[in-house]
C-alpha positions as CSV (number, residue, x, y, z in Angstrom):
1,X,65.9,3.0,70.5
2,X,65.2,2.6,66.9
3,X,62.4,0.4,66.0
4,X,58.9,0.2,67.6
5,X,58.6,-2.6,70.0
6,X,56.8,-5.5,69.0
7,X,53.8,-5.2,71.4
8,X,52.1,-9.2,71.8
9,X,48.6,-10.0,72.7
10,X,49.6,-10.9,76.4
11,X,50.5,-6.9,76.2
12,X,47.5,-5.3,78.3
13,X,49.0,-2.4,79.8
14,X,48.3,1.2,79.0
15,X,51.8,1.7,77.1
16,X,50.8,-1.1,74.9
17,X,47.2,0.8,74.1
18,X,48.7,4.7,73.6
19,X,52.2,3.8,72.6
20,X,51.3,3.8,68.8
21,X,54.0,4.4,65.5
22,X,53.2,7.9,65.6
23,X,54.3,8.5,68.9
24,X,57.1,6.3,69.2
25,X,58.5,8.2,66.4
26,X,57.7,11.5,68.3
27,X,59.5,10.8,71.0
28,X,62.2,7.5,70.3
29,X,65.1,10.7,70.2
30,X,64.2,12.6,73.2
31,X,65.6,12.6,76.5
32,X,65.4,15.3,79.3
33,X,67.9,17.4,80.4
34,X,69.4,14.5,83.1
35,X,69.5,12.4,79.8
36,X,66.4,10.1,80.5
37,X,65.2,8.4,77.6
38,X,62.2,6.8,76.2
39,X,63.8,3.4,76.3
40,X,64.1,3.6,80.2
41,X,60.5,4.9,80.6
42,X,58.8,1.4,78.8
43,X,61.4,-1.1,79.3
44,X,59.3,-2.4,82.3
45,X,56.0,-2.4,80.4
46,X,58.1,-3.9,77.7
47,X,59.8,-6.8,79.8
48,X,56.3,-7.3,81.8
49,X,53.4,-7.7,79.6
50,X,51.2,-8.0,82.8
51,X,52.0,-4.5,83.9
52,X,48.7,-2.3,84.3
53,X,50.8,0.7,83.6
54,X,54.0,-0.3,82.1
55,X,55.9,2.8,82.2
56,X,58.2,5.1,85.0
57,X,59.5,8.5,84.8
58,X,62.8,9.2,85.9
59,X,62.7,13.2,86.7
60,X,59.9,16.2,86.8
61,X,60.9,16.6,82.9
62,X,59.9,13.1,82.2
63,X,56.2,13.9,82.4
64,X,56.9,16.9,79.9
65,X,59.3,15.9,77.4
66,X,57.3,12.7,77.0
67,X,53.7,14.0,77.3
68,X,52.6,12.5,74.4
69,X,52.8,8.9,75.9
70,X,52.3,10.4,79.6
71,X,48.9,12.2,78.4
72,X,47.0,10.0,77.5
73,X,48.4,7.1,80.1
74,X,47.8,9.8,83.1
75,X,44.1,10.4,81.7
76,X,42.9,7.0,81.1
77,X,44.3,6.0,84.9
78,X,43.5,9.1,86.7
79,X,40.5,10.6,84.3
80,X,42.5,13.7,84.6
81,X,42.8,16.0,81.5
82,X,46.3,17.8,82.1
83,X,45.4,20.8,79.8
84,X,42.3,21.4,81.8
85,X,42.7,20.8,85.4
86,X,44.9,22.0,88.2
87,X,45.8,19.7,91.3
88,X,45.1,21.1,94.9
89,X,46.4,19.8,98.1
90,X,44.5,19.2,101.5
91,X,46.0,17.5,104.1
92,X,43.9,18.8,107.4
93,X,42.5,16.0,108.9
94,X,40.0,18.4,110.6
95,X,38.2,18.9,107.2
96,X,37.6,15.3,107.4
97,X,34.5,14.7,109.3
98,X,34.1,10.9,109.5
99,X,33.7,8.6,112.4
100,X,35.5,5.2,112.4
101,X,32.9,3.0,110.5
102,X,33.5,-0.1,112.4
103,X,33.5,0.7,115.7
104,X,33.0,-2.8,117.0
105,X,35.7,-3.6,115.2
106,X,33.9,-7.1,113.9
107,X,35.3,-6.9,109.7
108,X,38.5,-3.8,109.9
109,X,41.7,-5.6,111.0
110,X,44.1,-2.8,110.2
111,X,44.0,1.0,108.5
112,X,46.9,2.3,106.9
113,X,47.1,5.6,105.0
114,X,50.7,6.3,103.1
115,X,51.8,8.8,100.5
116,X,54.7,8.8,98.5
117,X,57.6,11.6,98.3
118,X,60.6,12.7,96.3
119,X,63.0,15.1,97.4
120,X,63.2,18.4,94.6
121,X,66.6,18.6,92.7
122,X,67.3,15.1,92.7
123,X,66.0,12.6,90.3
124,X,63.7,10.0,90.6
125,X,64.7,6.2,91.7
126,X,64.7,4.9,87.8
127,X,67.3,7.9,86.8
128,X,69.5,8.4,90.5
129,X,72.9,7.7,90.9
130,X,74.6,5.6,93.4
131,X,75.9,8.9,95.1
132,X,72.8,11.1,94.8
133,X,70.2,8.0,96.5
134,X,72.6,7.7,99.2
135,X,72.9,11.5,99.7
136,X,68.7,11.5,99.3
137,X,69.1,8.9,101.8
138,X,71.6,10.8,104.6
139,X,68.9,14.3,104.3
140,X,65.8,11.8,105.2
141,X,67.7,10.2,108.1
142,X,68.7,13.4,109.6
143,X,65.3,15.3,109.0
144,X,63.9,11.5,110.7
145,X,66.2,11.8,113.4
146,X,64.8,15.4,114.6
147,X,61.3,14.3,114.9
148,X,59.1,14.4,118.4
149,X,56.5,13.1,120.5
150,X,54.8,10.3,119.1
151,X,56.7,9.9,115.7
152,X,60.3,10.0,117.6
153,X,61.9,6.5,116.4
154,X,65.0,4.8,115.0
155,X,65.8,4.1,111.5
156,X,67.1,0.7,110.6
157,X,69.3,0.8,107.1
158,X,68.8,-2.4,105.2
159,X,72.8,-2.8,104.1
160,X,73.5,-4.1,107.4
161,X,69.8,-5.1,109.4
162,X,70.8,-7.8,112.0
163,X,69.0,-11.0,111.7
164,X,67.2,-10.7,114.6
165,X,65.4,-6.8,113.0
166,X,64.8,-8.4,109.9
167,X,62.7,-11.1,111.2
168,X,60.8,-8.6,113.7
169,X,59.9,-5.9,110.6
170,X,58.9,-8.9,108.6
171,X,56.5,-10.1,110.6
172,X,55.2,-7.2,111.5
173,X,54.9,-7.0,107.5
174,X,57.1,-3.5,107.5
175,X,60.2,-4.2,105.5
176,X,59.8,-4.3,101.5
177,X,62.1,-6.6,99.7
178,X,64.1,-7.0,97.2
179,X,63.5,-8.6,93.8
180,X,59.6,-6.9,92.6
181,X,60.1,-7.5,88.9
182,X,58.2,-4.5,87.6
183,X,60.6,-2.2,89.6
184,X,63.5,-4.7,88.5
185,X,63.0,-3.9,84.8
186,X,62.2,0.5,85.6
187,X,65.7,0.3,87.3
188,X,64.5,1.2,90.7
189,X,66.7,-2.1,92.2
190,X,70.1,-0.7,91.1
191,X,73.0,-1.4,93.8
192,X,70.3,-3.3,96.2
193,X,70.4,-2.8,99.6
194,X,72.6,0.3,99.6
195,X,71.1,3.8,100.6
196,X,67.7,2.3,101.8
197,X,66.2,1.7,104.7
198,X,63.0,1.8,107.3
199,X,62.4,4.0,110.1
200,X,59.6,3.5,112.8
201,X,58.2,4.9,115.8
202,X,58.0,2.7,119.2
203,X,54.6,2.5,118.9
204,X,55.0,1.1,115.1
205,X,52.2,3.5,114.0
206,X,54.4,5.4,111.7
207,X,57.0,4.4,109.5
208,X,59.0,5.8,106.5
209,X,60.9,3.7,103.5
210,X,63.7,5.3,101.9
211,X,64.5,4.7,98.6
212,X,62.1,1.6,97.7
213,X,60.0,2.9,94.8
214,X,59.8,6.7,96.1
215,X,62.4,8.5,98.0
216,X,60.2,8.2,100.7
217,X,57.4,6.1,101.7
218,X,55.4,7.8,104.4
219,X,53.2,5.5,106.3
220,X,50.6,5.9,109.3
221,X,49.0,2.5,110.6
222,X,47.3,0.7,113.7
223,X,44.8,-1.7,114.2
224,X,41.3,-0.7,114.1
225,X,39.6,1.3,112.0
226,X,39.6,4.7,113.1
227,X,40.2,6.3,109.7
228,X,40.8,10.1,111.3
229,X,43.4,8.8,113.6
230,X,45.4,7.6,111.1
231,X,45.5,10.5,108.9
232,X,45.7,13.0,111.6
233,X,49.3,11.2,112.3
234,X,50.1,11.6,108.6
235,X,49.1,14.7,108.6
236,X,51.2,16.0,111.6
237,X,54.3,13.9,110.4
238,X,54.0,15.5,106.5
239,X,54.0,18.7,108.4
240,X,57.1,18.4,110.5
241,X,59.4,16.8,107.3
242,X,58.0,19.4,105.6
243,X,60.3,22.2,107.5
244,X,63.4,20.4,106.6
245,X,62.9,18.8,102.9
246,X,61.5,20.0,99.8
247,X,59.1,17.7,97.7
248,X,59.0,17.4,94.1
249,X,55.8,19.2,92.9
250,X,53.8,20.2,90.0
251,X,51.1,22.6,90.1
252,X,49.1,20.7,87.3
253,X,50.3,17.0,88.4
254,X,50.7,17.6,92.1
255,X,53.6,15.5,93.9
256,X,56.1,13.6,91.8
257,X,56.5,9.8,91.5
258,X,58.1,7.6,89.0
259,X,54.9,6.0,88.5
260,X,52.3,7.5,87.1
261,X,49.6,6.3,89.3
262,X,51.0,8.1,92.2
263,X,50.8,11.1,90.9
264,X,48.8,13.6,92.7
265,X,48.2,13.4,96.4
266,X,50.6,10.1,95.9
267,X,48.6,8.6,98.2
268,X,46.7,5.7,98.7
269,X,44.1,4.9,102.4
270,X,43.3,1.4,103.1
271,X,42.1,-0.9,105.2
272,X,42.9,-5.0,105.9
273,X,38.8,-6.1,106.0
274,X,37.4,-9.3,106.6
275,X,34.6,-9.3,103.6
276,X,33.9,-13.6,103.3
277,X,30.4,-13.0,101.9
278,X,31.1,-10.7,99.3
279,X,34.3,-12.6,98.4
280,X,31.8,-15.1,97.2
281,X,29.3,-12.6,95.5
282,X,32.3,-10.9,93.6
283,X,29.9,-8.8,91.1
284,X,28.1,-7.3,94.5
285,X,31.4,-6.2,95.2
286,X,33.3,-4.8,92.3
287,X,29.7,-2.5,92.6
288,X,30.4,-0.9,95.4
289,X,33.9,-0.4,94.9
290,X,33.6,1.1,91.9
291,X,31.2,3.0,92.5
292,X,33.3,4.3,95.5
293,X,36.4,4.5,93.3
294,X,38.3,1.8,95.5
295,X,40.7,-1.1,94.5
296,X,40.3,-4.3,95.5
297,X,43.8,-5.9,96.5
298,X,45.3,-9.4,98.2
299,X,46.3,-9.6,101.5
300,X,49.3,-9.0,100.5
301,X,49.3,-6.3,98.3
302,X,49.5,-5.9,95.3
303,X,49.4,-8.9,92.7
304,X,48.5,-11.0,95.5
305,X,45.2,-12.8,96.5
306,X,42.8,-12.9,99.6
307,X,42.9,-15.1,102.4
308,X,40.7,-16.2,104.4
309,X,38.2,-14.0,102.7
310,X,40.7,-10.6,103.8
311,X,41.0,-8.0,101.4
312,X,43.0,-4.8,101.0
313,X,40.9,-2.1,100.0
314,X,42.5,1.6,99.2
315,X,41.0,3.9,97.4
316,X,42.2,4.1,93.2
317,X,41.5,8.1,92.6
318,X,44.8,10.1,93.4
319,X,45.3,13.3,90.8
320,X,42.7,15.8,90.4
321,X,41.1,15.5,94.2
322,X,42.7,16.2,97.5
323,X,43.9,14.0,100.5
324,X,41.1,14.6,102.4
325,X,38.8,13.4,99.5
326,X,41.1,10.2,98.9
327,X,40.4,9.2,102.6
328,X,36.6,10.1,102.3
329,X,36.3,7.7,99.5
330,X,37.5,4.8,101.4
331,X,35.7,5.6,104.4
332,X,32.7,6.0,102.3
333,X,33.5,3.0,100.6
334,X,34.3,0.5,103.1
335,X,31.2,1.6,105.1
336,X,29.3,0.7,102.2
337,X,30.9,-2.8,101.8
338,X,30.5,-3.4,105.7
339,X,26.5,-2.4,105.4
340,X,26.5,-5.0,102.6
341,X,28.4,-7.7,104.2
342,X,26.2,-7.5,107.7
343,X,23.1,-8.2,105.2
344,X,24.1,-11.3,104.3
């Protein structure tokens, strides 16, 4: 990559504000030792000028040998100076003293807490090989296929998902698709739908995607919103993989993702909420979830809209605090939105 990209006005993401001539020149010649370059790193933030990010790391050495972009990027999301701070894990649910804050259950359809993983020694989705994802892939089956109790399940590998599976996990709005153009242009679509798949338990209160955007996608989810629940099932599940597979980790940036915004505890709480009156009073609500450090989302996820006055609300903080601060943030948050929505 030779010449600085020609950044447009439609260009809002956070590589179009930090990527400047100085550093493009810094860094246009570097790769890391796997041989991933800047060119790779901004091509989606290049091809999507909608991004909010607009750039992917492809290994650990991504975030060092391009700190220069990274830096800033990783501060402005996460308001997380790498220089300064150090990232500390805390996954015990008991440390997380909440009660569910809708116990009628009259606005919380759903509660689902995930966080993302990528195995050690392997690179990251943008950067693997054919070979290496669908080794990645045959180490997460077999630690998958060991687990017990209540997350004991069956994994369903999306090369060859009969009809009749693929209709059930879409409707029960588990299986991620194909064709997401921001992970398109990062690379993280290569030889689709090979070395990827979904596990889940019976109950369909934990589930795992292999090789989407992380290695792993580690989900806990039911109806309701009995926050604890859900991350006590994380929790236990993190544990038990935990014996077999090593995670990627950083002491200063905490668990590895291609994007940055996962970076951290990699996770992100949230809860399907029915919120009609504040849908209609949207600078009542951008308050409070600001103020509680939560992102407002579609039905749907991201890039998606509400219906029916349904939101998806997660919590945006992820680097610098721990997992059982993430959670406390939601609950904290949606409490607040529920208090405000009853008073209307």
């Amino acid at each position: 990559m030779n010449n600085f990209p020609k950044f447009t006005a439609k260009h809002t993401s956070l590589l179009a504000k930090h990527l400047n001539k100085t550093v493009f020149e810094q860094l246009k010649d570097k790769k890391t030792t796997l041989g991933f370059s800047l060119q790779q790193a901004i091509q989606s933030g290049l091809d999507n000028p909608d991004s909010g990010i607009g750039v992917y790391a492809g290994d650990l050495e991504s975030y060092s040998t391009f700190a220069a972009l990274f830096d800033p990027i990783i501060k402005s999301y996460h308001h997380f100076d790498r220089s300064l701070s150090k990232h500390t894990s805390n996954l015990n649910a008991d440390d997380f003293n909440y009660n569910n804050p809708d116990t009628n259950n009259e606005y919380i359809l759903s509660t689902r807490i995930r966080v993302g993983r990528n195995l050690a020694n392997y690179p990251l989705g943008t950067a693997i090989s054919k070979t290496q994802r669908d080794e990645v892939e045959q180490l997460i089956v077999n630690t998958l296929n060991n687990l017990k109790g209540e997350l004991k399940g069956h994994y369903y590998p999306l090369y060859d998902m009969a009809d009749e599976t693929r209709e059930r996990l879409i409707k029960d709005h588990f299986l991620f698709k194909n064709g997401d153009r921001f992970l398109e242009s990062a690379g993280l679509n290569r030889d689709w739908p090979t070395g990827r798949g979904i596990f889940h338990n019976q109950s369909k209160t934990f589930l795992v995607w292999i090789n989407e955007e992380d290695q792993l996608r580690i989900i806990s989810m039911q109806k309701g919103g009995d926050i604890k629940a859900t991350f006590q099932r994380l929790s236990l599940a993190i544990a038990q993989l935990e014996q077999q597979l090593t995670f990627m980790y950083d002491e200063r940036l905490g668990y590895i993702s291609s994007c940055p915004t996962n970076l951290g505890t990699a996770m992100r709480a949230s809860v399907h909420i029915a919120l009609p009156n504040l849908a209609k009073n949207k600078a009542q609500f951008e308050a409070i979830t600001n103020k509680y450090h939560l992102q407002i989302r579609g039905v749907n996820g991201e890039h998606s809209s509400s219906e029916n006055g349904i939101f998806d609300i997660s919590n945006k903080r992820r680097l610098g605090i721990n997992e059982v601060q993430c959670v406390s943030d939601l609950h904290q948050g949606v409490a607040a939105l529920i208090r405000a929505e009853s008073s209307f």
